[in-house]
SETOR-48597 format. One record per residue (C-alpha): residue number from 1; residue in one letter; x, y, z. Coordinates in steps of 0.05 Angstrom, whole numbers. Example, Ala and Ser with C-alpha at 12.3 -4.5 7.8 and 13.67 -1.06 7.14 Angstrom:
BEGIN
n,res,px,py,pz
1,a,246,-90,156
2,s,273,-21,143
//
This chain:
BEGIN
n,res,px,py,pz
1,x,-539,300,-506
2,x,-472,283,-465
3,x,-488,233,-420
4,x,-447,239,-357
5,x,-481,179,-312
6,x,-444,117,-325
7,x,-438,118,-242
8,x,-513,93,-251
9,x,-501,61,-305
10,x,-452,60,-367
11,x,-481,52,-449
12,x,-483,-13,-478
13,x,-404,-24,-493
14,x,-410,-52,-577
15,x,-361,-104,-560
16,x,-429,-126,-516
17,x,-480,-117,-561
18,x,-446,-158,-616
19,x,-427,-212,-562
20,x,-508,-217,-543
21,x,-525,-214,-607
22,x,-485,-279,-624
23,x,-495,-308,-557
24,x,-582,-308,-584
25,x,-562,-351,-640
26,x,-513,-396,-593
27,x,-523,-389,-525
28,x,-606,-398,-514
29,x,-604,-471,-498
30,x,-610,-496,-426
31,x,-537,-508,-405
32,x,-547,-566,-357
33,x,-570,-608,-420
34,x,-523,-659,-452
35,x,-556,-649,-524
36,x,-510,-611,-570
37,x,-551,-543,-567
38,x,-547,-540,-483
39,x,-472,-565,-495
40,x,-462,-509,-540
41,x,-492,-465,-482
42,x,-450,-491,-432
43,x,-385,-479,-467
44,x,-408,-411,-479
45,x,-424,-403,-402
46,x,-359,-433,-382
47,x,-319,-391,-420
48,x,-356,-328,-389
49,x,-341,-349,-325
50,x,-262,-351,-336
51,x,-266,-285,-368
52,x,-296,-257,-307
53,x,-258,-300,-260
54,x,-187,-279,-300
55,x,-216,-203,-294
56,x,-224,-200,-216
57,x,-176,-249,-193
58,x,-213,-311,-180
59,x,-215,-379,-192
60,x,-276,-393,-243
61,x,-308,-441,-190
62,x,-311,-380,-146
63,x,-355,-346,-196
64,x,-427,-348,-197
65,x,-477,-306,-230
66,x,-545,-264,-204
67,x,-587,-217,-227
68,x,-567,-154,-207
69,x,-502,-126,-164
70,x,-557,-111,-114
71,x,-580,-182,-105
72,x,-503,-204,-108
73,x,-488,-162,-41
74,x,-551,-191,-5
75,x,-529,-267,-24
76,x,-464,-252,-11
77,x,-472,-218,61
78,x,-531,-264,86
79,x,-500,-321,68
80,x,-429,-307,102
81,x,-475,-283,164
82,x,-510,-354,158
83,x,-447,-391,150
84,x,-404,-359,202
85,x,-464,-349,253
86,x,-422,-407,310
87,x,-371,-345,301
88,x,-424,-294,328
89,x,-477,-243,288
90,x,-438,-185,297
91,x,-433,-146,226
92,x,-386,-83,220
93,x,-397,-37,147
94,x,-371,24,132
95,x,-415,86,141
96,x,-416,100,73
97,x,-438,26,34
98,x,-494,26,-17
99,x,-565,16,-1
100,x,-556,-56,-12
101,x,-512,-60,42
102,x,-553,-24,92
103,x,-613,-59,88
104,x,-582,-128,95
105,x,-556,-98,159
106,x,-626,-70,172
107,x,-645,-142,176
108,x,-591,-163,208
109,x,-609,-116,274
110,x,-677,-130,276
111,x,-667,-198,277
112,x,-622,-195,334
113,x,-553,-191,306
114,x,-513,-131,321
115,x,-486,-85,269
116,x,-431,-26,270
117,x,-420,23,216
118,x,-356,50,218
119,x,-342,131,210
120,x,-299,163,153
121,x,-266,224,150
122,x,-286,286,105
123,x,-267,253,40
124,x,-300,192,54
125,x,-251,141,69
126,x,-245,92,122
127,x,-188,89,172
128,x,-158,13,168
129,x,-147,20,242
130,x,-218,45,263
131,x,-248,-10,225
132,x,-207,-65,245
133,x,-220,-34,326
134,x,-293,-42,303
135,x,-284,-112,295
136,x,-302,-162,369
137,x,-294,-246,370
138,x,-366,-252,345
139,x,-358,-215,283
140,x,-386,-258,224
141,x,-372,-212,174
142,x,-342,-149,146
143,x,-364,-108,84
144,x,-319,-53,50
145,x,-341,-17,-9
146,x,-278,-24,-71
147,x,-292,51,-80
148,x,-352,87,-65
149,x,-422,109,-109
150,x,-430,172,-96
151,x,-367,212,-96
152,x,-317,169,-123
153,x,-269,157,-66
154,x,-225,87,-70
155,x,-229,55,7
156,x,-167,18,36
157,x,-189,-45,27
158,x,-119,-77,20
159,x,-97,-47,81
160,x,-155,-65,116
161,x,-165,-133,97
162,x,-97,-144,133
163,x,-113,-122,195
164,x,-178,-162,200
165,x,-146,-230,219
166,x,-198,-298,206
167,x,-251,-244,191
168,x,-287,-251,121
169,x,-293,-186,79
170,x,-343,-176,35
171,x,-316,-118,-21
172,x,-368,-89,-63
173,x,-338,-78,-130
174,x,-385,-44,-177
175,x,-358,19,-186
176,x,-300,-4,-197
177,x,-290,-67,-234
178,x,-263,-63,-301
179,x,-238,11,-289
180,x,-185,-2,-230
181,x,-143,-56,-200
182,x,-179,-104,-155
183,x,-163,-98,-94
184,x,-129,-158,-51
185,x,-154,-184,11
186,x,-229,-203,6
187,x,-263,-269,24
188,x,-324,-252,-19
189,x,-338,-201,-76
190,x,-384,-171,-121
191,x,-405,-127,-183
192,x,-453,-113,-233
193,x,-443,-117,-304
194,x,-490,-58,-328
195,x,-431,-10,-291
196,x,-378,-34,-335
197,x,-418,-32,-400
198,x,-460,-104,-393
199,x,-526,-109,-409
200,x,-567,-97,-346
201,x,-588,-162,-308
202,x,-521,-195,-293
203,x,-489,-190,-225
204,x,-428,-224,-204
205,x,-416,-263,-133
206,x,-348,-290,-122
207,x,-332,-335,-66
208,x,-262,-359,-45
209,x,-255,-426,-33
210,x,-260,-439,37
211,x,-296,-389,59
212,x,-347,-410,103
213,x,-418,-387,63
214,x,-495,-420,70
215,x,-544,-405,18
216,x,-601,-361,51
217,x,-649,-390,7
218,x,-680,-468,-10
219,x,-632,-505,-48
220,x,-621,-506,-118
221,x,-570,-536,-167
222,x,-558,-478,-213
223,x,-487,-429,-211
224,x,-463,-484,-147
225,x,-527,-470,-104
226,x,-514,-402,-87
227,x,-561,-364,-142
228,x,-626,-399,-150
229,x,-655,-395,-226
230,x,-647,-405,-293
231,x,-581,-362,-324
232,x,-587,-321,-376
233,x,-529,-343,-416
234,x,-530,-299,-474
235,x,-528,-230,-419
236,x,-470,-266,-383
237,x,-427,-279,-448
238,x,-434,-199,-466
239,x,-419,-184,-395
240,x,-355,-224,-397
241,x,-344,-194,-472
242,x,-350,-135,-455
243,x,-315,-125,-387
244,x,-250,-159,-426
245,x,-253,-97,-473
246,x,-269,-45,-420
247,x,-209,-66,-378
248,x,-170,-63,-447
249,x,-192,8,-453
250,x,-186,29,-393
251,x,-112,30,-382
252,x,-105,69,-438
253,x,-163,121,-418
254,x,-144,130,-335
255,x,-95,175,-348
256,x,-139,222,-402
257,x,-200,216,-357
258,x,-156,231,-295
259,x,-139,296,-325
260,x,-210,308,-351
261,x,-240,301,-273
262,x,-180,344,-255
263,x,-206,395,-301
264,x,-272,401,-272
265,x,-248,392,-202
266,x,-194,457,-210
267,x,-243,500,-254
268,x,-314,500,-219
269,x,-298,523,-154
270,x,-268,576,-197
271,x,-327,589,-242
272,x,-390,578,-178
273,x,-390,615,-125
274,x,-405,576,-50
275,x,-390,508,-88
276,x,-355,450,-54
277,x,-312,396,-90
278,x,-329,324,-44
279,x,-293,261,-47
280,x,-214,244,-33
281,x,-174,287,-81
282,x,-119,235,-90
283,x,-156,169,-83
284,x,-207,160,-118
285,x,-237,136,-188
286,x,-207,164,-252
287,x,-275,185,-280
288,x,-321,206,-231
289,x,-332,282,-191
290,x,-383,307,-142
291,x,-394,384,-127
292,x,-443,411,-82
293,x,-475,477,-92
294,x,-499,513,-34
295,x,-578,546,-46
296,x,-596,502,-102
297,x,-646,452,-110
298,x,-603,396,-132
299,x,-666,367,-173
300,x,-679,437,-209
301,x,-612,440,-225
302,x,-606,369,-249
303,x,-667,386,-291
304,x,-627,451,-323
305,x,-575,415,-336
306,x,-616,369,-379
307,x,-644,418,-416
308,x,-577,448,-438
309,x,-551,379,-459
310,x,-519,344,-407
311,x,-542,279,-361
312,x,-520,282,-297
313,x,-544,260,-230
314,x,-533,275,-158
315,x,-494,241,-104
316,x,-551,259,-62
317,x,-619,223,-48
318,x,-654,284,-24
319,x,-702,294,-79
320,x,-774,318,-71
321,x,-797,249,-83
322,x,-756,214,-17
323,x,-736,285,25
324,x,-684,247,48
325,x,-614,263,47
326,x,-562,224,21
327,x,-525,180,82
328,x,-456,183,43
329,x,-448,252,47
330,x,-486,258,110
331,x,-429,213,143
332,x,-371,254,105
333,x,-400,314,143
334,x,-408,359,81
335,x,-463,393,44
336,x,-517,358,18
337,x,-560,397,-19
338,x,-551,424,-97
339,x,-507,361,-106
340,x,-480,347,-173
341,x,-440,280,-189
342,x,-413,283,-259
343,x,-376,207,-283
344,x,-353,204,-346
345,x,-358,148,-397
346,x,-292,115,-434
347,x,-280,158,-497
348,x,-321,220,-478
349,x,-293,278,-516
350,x,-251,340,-487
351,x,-295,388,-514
352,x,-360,359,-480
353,x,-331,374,-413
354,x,-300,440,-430
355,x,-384,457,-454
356,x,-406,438,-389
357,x,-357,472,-355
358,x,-374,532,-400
359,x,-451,528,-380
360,x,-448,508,-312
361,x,-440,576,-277
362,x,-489,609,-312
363,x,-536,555,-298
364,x,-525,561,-229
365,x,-539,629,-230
366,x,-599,621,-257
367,x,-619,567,-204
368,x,-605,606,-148
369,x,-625,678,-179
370,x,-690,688,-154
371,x,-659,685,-79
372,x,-628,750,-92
373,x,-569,731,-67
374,x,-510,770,-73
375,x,-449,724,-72
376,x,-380,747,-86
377,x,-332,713,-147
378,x,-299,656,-122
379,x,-226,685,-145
380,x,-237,749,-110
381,x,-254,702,-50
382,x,-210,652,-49
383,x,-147,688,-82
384,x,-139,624,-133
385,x,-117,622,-203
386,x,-129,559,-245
387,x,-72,552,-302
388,x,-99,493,-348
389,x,-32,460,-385
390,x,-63,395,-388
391,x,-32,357,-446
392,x,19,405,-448
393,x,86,384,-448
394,x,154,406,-409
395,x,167,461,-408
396,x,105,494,-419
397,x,69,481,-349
398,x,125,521,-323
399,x,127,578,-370
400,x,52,584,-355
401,x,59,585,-285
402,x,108,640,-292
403,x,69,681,-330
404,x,7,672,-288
405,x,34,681,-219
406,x,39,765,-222
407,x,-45,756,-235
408,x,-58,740,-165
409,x,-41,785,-102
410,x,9,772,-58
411,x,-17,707,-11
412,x,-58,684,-62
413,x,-41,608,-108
414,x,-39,584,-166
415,x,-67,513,-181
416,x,-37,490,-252
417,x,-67,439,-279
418,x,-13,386,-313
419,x,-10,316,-333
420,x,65,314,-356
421,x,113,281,-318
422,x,165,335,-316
423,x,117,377,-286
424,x,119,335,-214
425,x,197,362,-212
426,x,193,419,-249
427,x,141,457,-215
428,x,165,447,-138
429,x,246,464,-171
430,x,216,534,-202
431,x,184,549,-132
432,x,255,542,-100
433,x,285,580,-156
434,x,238,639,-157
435,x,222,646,-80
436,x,151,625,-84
437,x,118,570,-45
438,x,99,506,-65
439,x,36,480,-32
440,x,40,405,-67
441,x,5,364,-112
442,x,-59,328,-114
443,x,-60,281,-177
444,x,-51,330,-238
445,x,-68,389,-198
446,x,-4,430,-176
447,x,-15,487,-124
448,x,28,548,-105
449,x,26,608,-59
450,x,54,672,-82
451,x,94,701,-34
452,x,121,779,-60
//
């Protein structure tokens, strides 16, 4: 089995398992005790909490722990809301924030605050500008996803965050912390460590000091008053372990996983007829792709896919269990039905992708033969040739492209797929040479037109 989920959620990382494993022997005292077993805890939980802290830019008193990403969002948001509520009760999200988000701002609204949910274009990104217009003199709050679930697109938060003025921003970090950059600019974040390749049951709330933030719930002493509970001390020190070693890995692996996502971006609109590649091209995560098929049951093809070997899931919501489709790609405007999202996990092998590339379109086909559909070949529809020179060096993209370009009719491109770094001069200089147009480049995917 290739397991293609870690979107949901990613495998045990070992650095994690062999931290919790220690952290049993060391770390199962009560760390508010001064006896040498709760000291021993406390250490243990202290030095978590830098590792975290160092990881996403915070001070370690920012840090506190929860139980889940999902419960860090709703402490986060209602108790900014709380804290800010002499600013106003006004609330302004992006259109395309996970569940957690929504349903706080459910709340919100019926409650009597007001909420907007700001629009994004096809790819699913935000407009800075539209979502700092969004925000009046009685917002309390503003929450921008880091990058989003579903199809892997990084939002603007940077950008945005400048525009917003005294306005808190909430930045919901789980898909990407410990894969990308944090991004600057937020008054209040969070993450989940089960994404990154924690043990499941440890969320992360950051607060910067001086934001203005109320606990929604009685008081209690524990992680500064903002998480009530007992901690789980040995989860937290595999979290921290292993989010150090993921971020290690990482910087090494963006570039190979880049390529790998490339791959399957370039190849199965190729390979599927009537398929649809969602999510920004150029920003977004290294590791993760959504497709949508059209006449496909997305579940029945999930289930296929399973059964030839490969663990995947869809961007989508609309399963025969809910029948409800998914609001992400609902508010990007595209198809949401036979959705695919494929994310890859740190280390996954070349070969594994190239298989599922290999299987997909006949599984497809499969799916969607019993419609009797005739569809035509995606080349002879689109006029696009896919040249694969990944890992290739200079000046073999080039030589490829030149013996590939006579294979598609005049009008028709050529996407060649490179990671070299010649290849972002070479390829544009060989258009001017040759007389051919050069369409531009999309992360390691080069396009041409052939024009005699």
């Amino acid at each position: 089995m290739h397991y293609f989920d870690v979107a949901s959620t990613a495998p045990l990382h070992p650095v994690a398992r062999q931290a919790l494993t220690a952290a049993l022997d060391e770390g199962w005292a009560d760390p508010a005790r001064l006896y040498r077993s709760g000291r021993q805890a406390r250490m243990l939980l202290d030095a978590a909490r830098e590792t975290v802290a160092e990881a996403l830019g915070a001070r370690p008193d920012e840090i506190s722990f929860t139980a889940s990403g999902t419960q860090a969002v709703q402490l986060g948001m209602l108790g900014a809301l709380r804290g800010n509520r002499r600013r106003g009760a006004h609330l302004v999200h992006s259109a395309v924030e996970h569940s957690s988000v929504l349903h706080v701002a459910e709340r919100h609204g019926a409650e009597g605050g007001s909420v907007t949910a700001v629009g994004v274009d096809r790819h699913g990104r935000v407009a800075p500008g539209a979502f700092a217009a969004a925000v009046r003199p009685d917002t309390a709050l503003a929450v921008l996803q880091s990058a989003n679930h579903e199809v892997g697109t990084v939002q603007p938060v940077t950008e945005t965050a400048e525009l917003l003025g005294e306005v808190p921003l909430l930045v919901d970090a789980a898909q990407s912390a410990g894969r990308a950059a944090v991004p600057g600019g937020w008054s209040l974040l969070t993450a989940s460590a089960h994404k990154w390749g924690g043990p499941a049951g440890v969320g992360v709330l950051a607060v910067r000091k001086g934001v203005r933030w109320s606990s929604p719930l009685p008081a209690d002493e524990r992680e500064r008053g903002r998480v009530p509970g007992y901690v789980n001390v040995p989860a937290i020190v595999a979290a921290a372990a292993s989010l150090r070693a993921v971020r290690a890995e990482a910087a090494a692996e963006d570039a190979r996983l880049r390529a790998l996502v490339d791959r399957i971006r370039a190849r199965v609109p190729g390979s599927v007829p009537e398929v649809e590649v969602v999510g920004d091209p150029v920003h977004r995560l290294p590791h993760l792709v959504t497709f949508s098929c059209l006449y496909v049951d997305g579940e029945v093809l999930l289930g296929e896919l399973d059964r030839a070997g490969f663990a995947v899931n869809s961007g989508s919501s609309c399963t025969s269990s809910t029948l409800t489709p998914s609001h992400v790609l609902a508010a990007m405007g595209v198809l949401t039905e036979g959705n695919v999202r494929v994310s890859l996990p740190l280390g996954v092998a070349e070969e594994a992708v190239d298989r599922f590339l290999d299987v997909l379109p006949g599984i497809v086909a499969g799916v969607r033969a019993p419609l009797g559909l005739d569809l035509p070949a995606p080349e002879a529809t689109v006029g696009t040739l896919v040249v694969d020179a990944l890992g290739k060096r200079c000046p073999v993209p080039v030589i490829e492209l030149a013996k590939r370009i006579g294979d598609v009719p005049v009008g028709g491109t050529v996407v060649v797929l490179a990671d070299d770094a010649a290849a972002r001069l070479d390829i544009p200089a060989w258009c001017e040479m040759r007389g051919h147009e050069y369409l531009g480049a999309e992360g390691t995917r080069f396009t041409v037109r052939r024009t005699f």
